[in-house]
C-alpha positions in Angstrom: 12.4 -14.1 51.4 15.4 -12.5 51.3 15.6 -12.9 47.6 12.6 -11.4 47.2 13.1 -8.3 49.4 16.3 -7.3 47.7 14.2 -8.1 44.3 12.3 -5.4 45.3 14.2 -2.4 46.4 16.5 -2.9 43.3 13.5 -2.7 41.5 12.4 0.0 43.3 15.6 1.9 43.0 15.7 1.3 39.0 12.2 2.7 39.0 13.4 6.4 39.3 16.2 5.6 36.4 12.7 4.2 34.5 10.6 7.5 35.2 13.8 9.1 34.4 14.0 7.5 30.9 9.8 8.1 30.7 10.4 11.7 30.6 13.0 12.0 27.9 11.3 8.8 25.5 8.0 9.4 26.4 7.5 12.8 26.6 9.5 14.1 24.8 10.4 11.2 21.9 14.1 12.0 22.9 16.3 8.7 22.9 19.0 10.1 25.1 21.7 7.9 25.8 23.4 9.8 28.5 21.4 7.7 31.1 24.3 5.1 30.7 26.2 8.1 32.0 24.5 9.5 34.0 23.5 6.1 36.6 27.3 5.9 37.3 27.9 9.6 37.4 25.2 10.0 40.5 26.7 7.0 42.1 30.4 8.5 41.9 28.9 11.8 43.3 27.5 10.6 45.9 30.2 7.7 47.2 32.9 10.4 46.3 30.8 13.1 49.2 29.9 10.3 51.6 33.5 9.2 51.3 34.5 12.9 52.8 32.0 13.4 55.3 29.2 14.6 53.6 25.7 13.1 54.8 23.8 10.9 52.7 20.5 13.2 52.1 23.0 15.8 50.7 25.1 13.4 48.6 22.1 12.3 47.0 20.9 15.6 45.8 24.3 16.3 44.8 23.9 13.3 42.3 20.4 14.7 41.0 22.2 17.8 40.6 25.0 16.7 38.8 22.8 14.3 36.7 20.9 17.6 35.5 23.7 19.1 34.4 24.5 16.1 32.3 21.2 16.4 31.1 21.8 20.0 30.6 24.7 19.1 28.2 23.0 16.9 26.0 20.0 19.0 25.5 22.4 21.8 24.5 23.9 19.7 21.8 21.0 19.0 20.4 19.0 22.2 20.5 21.9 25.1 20.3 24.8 23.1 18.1 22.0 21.2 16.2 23.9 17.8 17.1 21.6 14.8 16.2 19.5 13.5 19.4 21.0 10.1 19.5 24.7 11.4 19.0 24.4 14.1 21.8 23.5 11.4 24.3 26.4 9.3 23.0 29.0 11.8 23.1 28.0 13.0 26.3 27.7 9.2 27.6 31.1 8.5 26.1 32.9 12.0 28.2 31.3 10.7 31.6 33.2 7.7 31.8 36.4 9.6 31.9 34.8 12.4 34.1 33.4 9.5 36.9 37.1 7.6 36.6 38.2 11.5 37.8 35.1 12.3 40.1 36.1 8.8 42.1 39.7 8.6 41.9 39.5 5.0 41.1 37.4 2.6 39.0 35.8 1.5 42.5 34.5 3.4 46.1 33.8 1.2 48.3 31.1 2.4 50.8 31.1 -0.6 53.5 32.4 1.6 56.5 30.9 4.5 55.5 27.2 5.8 56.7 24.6 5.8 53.8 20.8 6.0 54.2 21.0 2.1 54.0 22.4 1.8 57.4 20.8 5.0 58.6 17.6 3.3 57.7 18.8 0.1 59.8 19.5 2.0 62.3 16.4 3.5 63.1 14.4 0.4 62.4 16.9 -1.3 64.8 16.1 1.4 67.5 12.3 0.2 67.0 12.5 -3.1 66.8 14.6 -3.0 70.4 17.9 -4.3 69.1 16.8 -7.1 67.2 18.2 -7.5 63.6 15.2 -10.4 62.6 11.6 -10.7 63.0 9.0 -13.3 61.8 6.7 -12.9 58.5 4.6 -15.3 58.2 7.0 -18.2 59.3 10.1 -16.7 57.6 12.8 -15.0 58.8 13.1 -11.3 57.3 16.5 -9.5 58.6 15.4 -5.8 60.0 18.0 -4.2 57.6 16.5 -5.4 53.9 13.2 -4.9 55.8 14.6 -1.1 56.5 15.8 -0.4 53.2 13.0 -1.8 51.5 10.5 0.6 53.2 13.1 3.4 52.9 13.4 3.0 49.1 9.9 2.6 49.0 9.0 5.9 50.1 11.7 7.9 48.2 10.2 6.4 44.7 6.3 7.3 46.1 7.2 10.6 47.3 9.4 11.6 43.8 6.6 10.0 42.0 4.0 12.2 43.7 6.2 15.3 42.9 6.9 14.5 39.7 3.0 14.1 39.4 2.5 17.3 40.8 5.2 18.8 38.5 4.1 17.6 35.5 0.5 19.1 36.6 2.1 22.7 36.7 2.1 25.2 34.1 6.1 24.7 33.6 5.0 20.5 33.6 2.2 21.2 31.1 4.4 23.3 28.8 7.2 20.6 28.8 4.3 17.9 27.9 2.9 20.0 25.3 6.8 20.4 23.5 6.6 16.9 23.1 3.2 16.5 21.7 3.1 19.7 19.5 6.1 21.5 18.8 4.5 24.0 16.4 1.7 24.9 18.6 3.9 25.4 21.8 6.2 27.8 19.5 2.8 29.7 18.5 1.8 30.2 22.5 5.3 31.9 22.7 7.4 29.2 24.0 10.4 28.3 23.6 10.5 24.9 23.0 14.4 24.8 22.7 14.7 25.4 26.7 11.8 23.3 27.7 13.9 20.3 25.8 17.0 21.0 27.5 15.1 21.2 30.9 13.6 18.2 30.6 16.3 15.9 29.5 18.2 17.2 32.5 15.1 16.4 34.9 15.3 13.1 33.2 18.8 12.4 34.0 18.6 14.3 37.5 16.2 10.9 38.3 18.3 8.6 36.5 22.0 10.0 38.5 19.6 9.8 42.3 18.9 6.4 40.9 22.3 5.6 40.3 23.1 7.5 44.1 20.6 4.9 45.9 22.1 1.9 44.0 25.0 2.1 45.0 24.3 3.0 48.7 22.3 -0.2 48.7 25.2 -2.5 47.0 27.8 -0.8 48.9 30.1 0.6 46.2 30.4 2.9 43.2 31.7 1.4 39.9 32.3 2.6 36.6 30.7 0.0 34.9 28.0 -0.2 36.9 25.8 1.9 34.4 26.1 -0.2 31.2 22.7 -1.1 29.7 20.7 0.7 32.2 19.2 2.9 29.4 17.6 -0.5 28.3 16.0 -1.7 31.4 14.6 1.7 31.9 12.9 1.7 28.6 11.9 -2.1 28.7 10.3 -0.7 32.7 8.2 1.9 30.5 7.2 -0.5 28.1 5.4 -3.0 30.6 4.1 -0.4 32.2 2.3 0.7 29.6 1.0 -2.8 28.9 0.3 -3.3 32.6 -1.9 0.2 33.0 -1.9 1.8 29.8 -1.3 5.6 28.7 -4.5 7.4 29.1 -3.7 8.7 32.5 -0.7 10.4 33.8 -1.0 9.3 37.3 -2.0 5.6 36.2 1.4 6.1 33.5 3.6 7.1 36.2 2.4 4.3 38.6 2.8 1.9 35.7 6.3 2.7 35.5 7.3 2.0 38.9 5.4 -1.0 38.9 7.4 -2.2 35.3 10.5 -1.7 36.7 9.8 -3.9 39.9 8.1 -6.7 37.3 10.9 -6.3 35.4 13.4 -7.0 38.0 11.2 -10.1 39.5 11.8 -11.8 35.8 15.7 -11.6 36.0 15.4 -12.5 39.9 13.5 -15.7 38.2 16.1 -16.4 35.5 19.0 -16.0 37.2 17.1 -18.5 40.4 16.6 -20.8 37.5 20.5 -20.9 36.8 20.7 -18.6 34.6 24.2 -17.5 34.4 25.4 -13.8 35.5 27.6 -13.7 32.3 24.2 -13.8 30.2 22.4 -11.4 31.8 22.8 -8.1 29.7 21.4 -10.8 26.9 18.6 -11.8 28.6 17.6 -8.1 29.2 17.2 -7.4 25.9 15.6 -10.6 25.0 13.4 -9.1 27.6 12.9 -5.7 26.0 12.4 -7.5 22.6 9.6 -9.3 24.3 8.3 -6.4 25.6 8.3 -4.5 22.5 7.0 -7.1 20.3 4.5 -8.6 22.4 1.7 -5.2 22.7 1.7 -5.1 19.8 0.9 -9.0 18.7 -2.0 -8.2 21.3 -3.1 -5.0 19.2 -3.4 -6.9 16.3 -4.8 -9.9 17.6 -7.7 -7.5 19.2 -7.9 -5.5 15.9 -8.7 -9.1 14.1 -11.2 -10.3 16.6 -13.0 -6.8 15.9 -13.0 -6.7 12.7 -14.0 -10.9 12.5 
């Protein structure tokens, strides 16, 4: 049970990196890179504050903050310096590893004596539960903390998913959605598409740095490493979702992505019970995103034969 409450927060967690990586491949058709970046560069943030005092709630914003301005800097390249897409996220990507080795100090924080909303959320859920640290779910054993943390990660990704909703549903939100679609028409209504890009990616990596924040208040330590690939699984969490709910409805699309990103993690959690070993794991995520690319579309075509038959 254990497993399978930890399978879930991380999944959880990695769903704001996905929505993150939604908003610059899906709206925008921007395959930005700097979410590599940007995953370790809210985690550094954030363990760097928390290591001097500063409270977890703030840390965390910190990190979303600094994420946009990553965001910020790739958007620029590309739109004002008329960088390629793919290259600004790269070069951006690549300067982040130096700046997080600077922003830390160190290759590693270690946050284990240090208060993060993890323990915070224990803490409170200890306070209800009257001291205990265990209670019975349906004959097993579930420790009070990964019950905590699971709820509290919970409702951070349903309450940025509902104002992301509600963002995209604004006139600002509608404009950004429109760049993407239409770039000429959005230039005709007066505007400018060049800022709404460089907005967006940097709301895109403001989710994928918080992501990054939470991860490693959960696993109790910042690393440098600790964003290699991620770009990946946040695409391959869009990807299923998609399959899972489709892309008719925003809502549904945004739901879809959470709930890819938890699938997503369940399938390693699976692989690696089934002795898969840790050292293969970056390959078996993108044997997993090859799948996930490869198999809608078999589907499509399979459908479109059965139509036409």
């Amino acid at each position: 049970m254990s497993l399978l409450i930890g399978t879930f927060t991380i999944g959880f967690i990695l769903s704001l990196l996905a929505l993150g990586v939604f908003i610059s491949f899906r709206i925008f058709a921007f395959p930005d890179i700097t979410a590599d970046g940007s995953v370790t560069l809210g985690a550094a943030v954030a363990a760097t504050l928390m290591v001097h005092g500063t409270s977890p709630v703030l840390a965390s914003l910190a990190a979303f903050g600094a994420g946009m301005i990553a965001g910020a800097c790739t958007g620029t390249l590309y739109t004002r310096f008329k960088i390629n897409s793919l290259l600004s996220g790269i070069l951006v990507m690549t300067s982040l590893y130096s700046i997080n080795l600077h922003i830390m100090g160190q290759s590693n924080v270690p946050l284990l004596s240090v208060t993060t909303l993890a323990t915070q959320s224990e803490q409170i859920a200890v306070k209800l539960m009257k001291g205990a640290t265990t209670f019975d779910l349906a004959g097993w054993e579930v420790s009070v903390r990964d019950a905590s943390v699971l709820a509290a990660v919970g409702l951070v990704v349903t309450l940025t998913g509902a104002l992301l909703y509600l963002f995209l549903r604004t006139n600002l939100g509608m404009a950004m959605r429109a760049t993407g679609d239409n770039v000429q028409m959005i230039r005709a209504l007066g505007v400018n598409d060049s800022n709404m890009i460089v907005f967006g990616v940097a709301i895109s990596n403001g989710f994928v740095a918080l992501s990054g924040a939470l991860l490693a208040q959960y696993q109790g330590f910042a690393d440098v490493g600790m964003g290699i690939g991620m770009v990946v699984w946040g695409l391959a969490s869009v990807i299923i979702g998609e399959a899972l709910v489709g892309t008719n409805q925003l809502g549904t699309t945004i739901v879809g992505t959470v709930m890819g990103s938890v699938l997503f993690r369940l399938l390693v959690a699976v692989a690696l019970r089934w002795g898969l070993s840790p050292n293969d794991l970056k390959l078996i995520t993108a044997l997993f995103v090859f799948c996930a690319l490869i198999v809608p579309q078999f589907l499509r075509k399979k459908r479109l034969r059965i139509a036409h038959a």
